[in-house]
N, CA, C and O atoms as a GROMACS GRO file, in nm:
protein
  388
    1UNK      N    1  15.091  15.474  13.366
    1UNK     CA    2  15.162  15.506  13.488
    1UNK      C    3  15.245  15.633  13.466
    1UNK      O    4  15.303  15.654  13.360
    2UNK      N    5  15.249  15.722  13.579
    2UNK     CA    6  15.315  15.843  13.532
    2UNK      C    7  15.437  15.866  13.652
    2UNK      O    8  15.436  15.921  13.762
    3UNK      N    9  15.533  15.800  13.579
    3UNK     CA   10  15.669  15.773  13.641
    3UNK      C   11  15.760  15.872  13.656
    3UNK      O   12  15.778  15.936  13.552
    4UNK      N   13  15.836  15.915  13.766
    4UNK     CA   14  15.906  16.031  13.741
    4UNK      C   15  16.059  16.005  13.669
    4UNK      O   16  16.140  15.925  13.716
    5UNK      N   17  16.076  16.064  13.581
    5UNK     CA   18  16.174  15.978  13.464
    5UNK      C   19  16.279  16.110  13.466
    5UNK      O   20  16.397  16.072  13.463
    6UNK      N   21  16.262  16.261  13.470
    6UNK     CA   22  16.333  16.318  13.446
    6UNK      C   23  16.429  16.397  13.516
    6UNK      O   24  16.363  16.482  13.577
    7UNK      N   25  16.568  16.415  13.543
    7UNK     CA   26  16.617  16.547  13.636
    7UNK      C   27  16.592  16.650  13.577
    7UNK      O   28  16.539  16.651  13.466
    8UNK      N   29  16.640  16.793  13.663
    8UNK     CA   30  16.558  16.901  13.686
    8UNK      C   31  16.696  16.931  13.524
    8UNK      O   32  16.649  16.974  13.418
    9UNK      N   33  16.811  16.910  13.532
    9UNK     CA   34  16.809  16.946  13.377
    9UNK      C   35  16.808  16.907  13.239
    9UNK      O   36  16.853  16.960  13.137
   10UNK      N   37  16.734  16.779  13.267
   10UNK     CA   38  16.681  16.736  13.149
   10UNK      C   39  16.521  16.804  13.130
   10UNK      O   40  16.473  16.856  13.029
   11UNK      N   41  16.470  16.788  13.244
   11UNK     CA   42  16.312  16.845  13.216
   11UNK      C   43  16.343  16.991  13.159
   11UNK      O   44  16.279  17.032  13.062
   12UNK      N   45  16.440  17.068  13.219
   12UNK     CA   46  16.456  17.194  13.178
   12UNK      C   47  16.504  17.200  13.032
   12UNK      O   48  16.519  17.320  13.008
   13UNK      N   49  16.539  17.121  12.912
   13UNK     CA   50  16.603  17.116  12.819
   13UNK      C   51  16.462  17.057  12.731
   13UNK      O   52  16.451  17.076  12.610
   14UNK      N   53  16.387  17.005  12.791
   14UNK     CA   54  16.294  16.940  12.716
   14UNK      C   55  16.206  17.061  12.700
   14UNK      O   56  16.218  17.108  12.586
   15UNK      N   57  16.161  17.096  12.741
   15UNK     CA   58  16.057  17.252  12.809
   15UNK      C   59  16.103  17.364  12.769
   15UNK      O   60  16.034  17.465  12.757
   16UNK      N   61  16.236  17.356  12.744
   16UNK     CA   62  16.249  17.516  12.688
   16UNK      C   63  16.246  17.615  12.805
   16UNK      O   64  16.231  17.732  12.770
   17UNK      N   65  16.258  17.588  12.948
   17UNK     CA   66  16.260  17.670  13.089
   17UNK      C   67  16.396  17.656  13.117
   17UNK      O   68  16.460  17.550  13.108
   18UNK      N   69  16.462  17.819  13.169
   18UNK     CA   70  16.566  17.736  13.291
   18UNK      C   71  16.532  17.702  13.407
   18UNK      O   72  16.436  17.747  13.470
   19UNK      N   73  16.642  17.583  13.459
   19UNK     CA   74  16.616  17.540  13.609
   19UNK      C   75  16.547  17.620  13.693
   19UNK      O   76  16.445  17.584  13.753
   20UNK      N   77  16.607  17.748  13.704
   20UNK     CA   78  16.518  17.806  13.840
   20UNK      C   79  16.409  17.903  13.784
   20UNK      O   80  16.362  17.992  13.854
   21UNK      N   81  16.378  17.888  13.685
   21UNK     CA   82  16.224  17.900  13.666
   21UNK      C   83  16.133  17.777  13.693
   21UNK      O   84  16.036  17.787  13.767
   22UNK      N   85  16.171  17.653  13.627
   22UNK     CA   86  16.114  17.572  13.680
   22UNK      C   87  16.060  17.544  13.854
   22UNK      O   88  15.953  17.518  13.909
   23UNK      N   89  16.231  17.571  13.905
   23UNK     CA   90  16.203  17.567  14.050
   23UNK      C   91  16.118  17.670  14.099
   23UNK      O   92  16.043  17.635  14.190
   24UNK      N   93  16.110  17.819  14.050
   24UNK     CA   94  16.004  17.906  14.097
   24UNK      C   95  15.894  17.858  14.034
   24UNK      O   96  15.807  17.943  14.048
   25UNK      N   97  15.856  17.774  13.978
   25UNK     CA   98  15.660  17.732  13.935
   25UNK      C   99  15.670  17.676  14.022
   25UNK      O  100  15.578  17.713  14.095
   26UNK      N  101  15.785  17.523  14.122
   26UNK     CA  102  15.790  17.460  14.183
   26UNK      C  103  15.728  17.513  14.338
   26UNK      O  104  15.646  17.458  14.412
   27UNK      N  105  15.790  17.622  14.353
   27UNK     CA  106  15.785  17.734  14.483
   27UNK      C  107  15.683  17.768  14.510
   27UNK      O  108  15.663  17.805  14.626
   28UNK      N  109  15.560  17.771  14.398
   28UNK     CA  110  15.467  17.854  14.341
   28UNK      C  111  15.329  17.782  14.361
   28UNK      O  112  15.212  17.818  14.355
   29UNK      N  113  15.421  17.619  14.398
   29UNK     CA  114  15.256  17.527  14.387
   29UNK      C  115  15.272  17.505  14.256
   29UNK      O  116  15.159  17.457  14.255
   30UNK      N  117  15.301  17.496  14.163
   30UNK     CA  118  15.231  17.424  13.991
   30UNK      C  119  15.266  17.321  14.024
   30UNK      O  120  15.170  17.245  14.019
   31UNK      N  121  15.344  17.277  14.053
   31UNK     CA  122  15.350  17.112  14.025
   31UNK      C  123  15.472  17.067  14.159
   31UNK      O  124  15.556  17.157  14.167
   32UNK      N  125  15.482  17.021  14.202
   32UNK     CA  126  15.588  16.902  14.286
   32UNK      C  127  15.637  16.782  14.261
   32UNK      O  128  15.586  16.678  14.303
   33UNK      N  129  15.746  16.790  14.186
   33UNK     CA  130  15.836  16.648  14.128
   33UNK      C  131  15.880  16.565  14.261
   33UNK      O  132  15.912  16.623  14.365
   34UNK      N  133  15.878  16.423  14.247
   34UNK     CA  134  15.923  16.380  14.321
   34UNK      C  135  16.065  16.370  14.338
   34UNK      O  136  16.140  16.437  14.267
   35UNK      N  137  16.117  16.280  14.441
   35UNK     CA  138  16.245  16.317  14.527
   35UNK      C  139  16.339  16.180  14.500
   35UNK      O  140  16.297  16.068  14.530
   36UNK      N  141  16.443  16.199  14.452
   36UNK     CA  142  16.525  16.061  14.434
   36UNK      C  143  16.621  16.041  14.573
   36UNK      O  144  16.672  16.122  14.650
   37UNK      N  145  16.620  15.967  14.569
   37UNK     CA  146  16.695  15.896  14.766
   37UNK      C  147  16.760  15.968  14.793
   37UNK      O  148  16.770  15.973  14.916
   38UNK      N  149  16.860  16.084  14.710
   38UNK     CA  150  16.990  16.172  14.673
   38UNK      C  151  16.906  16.316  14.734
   38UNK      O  152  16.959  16.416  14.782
   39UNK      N  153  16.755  16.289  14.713
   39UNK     CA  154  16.708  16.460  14.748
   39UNK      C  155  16.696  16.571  14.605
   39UNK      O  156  16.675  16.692  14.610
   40UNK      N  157  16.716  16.494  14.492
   40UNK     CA  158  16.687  16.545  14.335
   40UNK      C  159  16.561  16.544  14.306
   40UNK      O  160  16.478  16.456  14.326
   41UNK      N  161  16.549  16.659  14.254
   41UNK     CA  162  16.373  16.627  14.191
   41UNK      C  163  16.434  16.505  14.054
   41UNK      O  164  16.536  16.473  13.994
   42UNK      N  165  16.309  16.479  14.064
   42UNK     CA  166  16.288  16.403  13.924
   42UNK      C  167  16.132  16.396  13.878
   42UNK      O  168  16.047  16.326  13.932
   43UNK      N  169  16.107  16.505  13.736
   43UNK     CA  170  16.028  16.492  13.685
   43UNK      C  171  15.890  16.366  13.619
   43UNK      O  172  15.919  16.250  13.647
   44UNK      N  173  15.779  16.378  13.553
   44UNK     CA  174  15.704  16.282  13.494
   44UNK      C  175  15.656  16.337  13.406
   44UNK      O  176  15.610  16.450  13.424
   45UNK      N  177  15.651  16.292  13.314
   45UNK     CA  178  15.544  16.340  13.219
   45UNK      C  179  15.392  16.438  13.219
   45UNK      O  180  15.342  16.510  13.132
   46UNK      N  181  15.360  16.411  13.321
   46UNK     CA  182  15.269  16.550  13.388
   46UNK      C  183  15.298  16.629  13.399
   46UNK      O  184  15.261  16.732  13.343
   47UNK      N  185  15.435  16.600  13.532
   47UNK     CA  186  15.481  16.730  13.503
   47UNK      C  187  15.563  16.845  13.397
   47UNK      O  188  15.557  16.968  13.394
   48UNK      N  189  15.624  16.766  13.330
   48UNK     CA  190  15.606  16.849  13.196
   48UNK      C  191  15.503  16.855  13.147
   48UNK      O  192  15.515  16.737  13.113
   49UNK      N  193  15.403  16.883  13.106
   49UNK     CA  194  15.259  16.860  13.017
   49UNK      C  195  15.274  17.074  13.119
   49UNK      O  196  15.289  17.186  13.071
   50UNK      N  197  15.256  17.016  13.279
   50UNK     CA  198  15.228  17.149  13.331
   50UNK      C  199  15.346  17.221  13.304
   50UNK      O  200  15.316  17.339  13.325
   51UNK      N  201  15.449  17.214  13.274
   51UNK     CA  202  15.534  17.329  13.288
   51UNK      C  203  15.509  17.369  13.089
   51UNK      O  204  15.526  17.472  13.023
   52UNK      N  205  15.472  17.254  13.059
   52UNK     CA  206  15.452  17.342  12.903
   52UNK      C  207  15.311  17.384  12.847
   52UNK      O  208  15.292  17.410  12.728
   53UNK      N  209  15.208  17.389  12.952
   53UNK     CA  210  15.152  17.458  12.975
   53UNK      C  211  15.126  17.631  13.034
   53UNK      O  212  15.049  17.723  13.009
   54UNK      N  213  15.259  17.602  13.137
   54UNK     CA  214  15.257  17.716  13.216
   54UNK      C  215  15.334  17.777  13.079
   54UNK      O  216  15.271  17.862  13.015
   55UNK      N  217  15.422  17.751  13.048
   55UNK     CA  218  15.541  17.818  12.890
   55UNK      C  219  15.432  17.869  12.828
   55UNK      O  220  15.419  17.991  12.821
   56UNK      N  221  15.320  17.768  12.763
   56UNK     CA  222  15.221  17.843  12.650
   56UNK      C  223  15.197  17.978  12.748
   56UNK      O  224  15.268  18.079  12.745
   57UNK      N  225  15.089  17.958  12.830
   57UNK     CA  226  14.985  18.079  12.915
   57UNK      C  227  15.129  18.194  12.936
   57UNK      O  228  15.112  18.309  12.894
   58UNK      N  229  15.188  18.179  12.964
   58UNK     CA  230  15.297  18.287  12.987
   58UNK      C  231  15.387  18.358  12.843
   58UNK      O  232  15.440  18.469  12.843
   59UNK      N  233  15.385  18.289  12.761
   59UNK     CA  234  15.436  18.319  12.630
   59UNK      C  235  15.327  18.371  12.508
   59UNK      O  236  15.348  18.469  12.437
   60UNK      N  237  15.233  18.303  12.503
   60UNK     CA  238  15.173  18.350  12.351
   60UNK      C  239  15.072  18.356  12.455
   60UNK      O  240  15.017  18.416  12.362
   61UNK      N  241  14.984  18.355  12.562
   61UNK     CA  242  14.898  18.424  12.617
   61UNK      C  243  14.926  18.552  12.717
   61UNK      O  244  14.847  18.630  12.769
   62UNK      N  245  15.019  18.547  12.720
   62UNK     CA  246  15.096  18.631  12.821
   62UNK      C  247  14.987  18.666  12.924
   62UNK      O  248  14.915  18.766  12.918
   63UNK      N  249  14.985  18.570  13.021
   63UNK     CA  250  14.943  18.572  13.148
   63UNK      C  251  15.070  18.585  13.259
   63UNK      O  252  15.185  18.542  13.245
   64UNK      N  253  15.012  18.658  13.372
   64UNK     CA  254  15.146  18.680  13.451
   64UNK      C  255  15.104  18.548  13.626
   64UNK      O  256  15.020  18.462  13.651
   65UNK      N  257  15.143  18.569  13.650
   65UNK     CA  258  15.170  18.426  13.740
   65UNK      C  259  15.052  18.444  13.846
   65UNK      O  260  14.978  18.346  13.843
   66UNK      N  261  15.012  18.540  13.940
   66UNK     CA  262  14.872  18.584  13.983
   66UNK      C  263  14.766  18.491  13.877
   66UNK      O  264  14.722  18.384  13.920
   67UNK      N  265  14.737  18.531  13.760
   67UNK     CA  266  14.669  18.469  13.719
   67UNK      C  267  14.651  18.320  13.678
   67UNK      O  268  14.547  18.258  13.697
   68UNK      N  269  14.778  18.262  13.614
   68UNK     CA  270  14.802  18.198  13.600
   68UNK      C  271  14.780  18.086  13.758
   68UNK      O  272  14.750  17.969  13.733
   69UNK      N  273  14.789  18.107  13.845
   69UNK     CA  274  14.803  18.054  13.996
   69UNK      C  275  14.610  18.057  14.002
   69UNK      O  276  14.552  17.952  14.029
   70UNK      N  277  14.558  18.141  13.984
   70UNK     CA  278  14.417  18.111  13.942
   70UNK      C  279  14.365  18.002  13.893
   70UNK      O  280  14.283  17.920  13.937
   71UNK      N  281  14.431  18.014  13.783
   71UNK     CA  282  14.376  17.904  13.656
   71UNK      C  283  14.372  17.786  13.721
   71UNK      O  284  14.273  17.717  13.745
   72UNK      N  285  14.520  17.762  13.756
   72UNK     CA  286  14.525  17.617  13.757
   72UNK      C  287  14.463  17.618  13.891
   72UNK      O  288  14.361  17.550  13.880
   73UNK      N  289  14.477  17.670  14.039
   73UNK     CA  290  14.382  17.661  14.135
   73UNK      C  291  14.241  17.641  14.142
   73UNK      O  292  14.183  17.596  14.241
   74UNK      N  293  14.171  17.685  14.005
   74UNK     CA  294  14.035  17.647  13.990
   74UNK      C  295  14.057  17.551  13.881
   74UNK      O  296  13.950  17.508  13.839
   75UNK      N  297  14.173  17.496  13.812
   75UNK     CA  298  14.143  17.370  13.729
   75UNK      C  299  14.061  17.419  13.566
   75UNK      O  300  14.015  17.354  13.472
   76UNK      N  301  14.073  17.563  13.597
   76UNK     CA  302  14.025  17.596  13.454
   76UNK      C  303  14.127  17.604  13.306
   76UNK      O  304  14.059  17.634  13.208
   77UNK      N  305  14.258  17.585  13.279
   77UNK     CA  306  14.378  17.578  13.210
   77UNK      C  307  14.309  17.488  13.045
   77UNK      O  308  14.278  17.537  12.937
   78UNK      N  309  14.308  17.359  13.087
   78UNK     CA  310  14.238  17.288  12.973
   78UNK      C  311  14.075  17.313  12.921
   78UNK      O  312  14.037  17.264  12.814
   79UNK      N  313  13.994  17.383  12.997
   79UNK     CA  314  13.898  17.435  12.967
   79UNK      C  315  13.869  17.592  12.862
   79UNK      O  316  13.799  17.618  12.764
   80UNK      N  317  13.955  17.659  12.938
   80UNK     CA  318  13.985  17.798  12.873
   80UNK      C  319  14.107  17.799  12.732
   80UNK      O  320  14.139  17.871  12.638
   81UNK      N  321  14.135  17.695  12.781
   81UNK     CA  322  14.288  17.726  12.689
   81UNK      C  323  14.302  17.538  12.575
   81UNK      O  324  14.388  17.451  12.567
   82UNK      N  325  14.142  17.561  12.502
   82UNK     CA  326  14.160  17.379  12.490
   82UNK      C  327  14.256  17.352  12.323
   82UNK      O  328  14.284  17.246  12.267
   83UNK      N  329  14.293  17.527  12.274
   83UNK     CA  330  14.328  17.475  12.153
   83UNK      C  331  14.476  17.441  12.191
   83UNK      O  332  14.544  17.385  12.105
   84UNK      N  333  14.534  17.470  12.316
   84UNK     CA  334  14.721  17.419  12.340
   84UNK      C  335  14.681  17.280  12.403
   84UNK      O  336  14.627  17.281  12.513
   85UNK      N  337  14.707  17.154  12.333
   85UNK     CA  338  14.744  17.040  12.366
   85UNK      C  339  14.876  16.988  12.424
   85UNK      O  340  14.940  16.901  12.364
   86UNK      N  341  14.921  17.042  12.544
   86UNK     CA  342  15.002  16.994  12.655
   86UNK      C  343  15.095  16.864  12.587
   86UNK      O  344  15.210  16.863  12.542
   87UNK      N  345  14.969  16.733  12.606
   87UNK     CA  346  15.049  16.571  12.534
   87UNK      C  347  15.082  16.577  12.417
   87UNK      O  348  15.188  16.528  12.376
   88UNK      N  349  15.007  16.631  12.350
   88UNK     CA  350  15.056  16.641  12.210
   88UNK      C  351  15.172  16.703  12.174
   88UNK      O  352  15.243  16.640  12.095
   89UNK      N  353  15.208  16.800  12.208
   89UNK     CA  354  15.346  16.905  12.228
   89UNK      C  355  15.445  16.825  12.327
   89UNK      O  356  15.566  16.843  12.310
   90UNK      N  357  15.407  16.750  12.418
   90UNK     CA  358  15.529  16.638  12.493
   90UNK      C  359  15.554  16.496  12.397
   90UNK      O  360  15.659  16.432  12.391
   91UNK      N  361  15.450  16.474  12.340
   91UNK     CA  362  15.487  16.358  12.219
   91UNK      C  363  15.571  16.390  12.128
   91UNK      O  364  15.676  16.334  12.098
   92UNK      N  365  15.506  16.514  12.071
   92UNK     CA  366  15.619  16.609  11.977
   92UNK      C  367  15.795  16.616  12.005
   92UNK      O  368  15.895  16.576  11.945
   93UNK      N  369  15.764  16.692  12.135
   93UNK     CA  370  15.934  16.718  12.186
   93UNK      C  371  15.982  16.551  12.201
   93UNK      O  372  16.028  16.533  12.088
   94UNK      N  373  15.995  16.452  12.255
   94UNK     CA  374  16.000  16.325  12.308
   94UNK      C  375  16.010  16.252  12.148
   94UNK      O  376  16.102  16.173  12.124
   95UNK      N  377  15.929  16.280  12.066
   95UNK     CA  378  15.988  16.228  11.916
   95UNK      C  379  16.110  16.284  11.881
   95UNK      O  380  16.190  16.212  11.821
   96UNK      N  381  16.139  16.398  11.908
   96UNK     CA  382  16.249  16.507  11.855
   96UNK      C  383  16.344  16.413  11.890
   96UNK      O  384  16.404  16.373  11.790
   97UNK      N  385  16.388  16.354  12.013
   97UNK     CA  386  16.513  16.302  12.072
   97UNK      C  387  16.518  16.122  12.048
   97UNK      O  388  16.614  16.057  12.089
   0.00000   0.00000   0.00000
């Protein structure tokens, strides 16, 4: 089950993003956290997987967001890019704490 477990600054602390980067992938279409009764995002584990995805492709692939908005629009990210393991790197961080 992929529960939304996190606020926007814990997900941001886990990820290594600030908030309003996150919120601009948010803006952007990558992902949409759901909404706590209050009107807070609150993250899931997906959605981190995508925002530390989007971190890899933008950091050590240095893709710029045009493209990147590609990728994941055609669903090609884990195909092109299969040596960055997303879960594995959220198991990682999530052991850390």
């Amino acid at each position: 089950m992929n529960l939304p477990l996190y606020s926007l600054t814990i997900a941001s602390e886990l990820v290594g993003l600030h908030p309003r980067t996150i919120m601009n992938y948010e803006k952007l279409g990558f992902l949409k956290p759901a909404r706590s009764r209050g009107n807070k995002r609150l993250y899931s584990n997906e959605d981190l997987k995508i925002l530390l995805m989007i971190k890899h492709l933008r950091t050590e692939e240095q893709l710029n967001l045009p493209a990147l908005k590609l990728l994941f629009d055609k669903n090609l990210t884990t195909t092109l890019f299969a040596d960055f393991d997303a879960s594995k790197r959220l198991r990682e961080i999530l052991d850390e704490i």
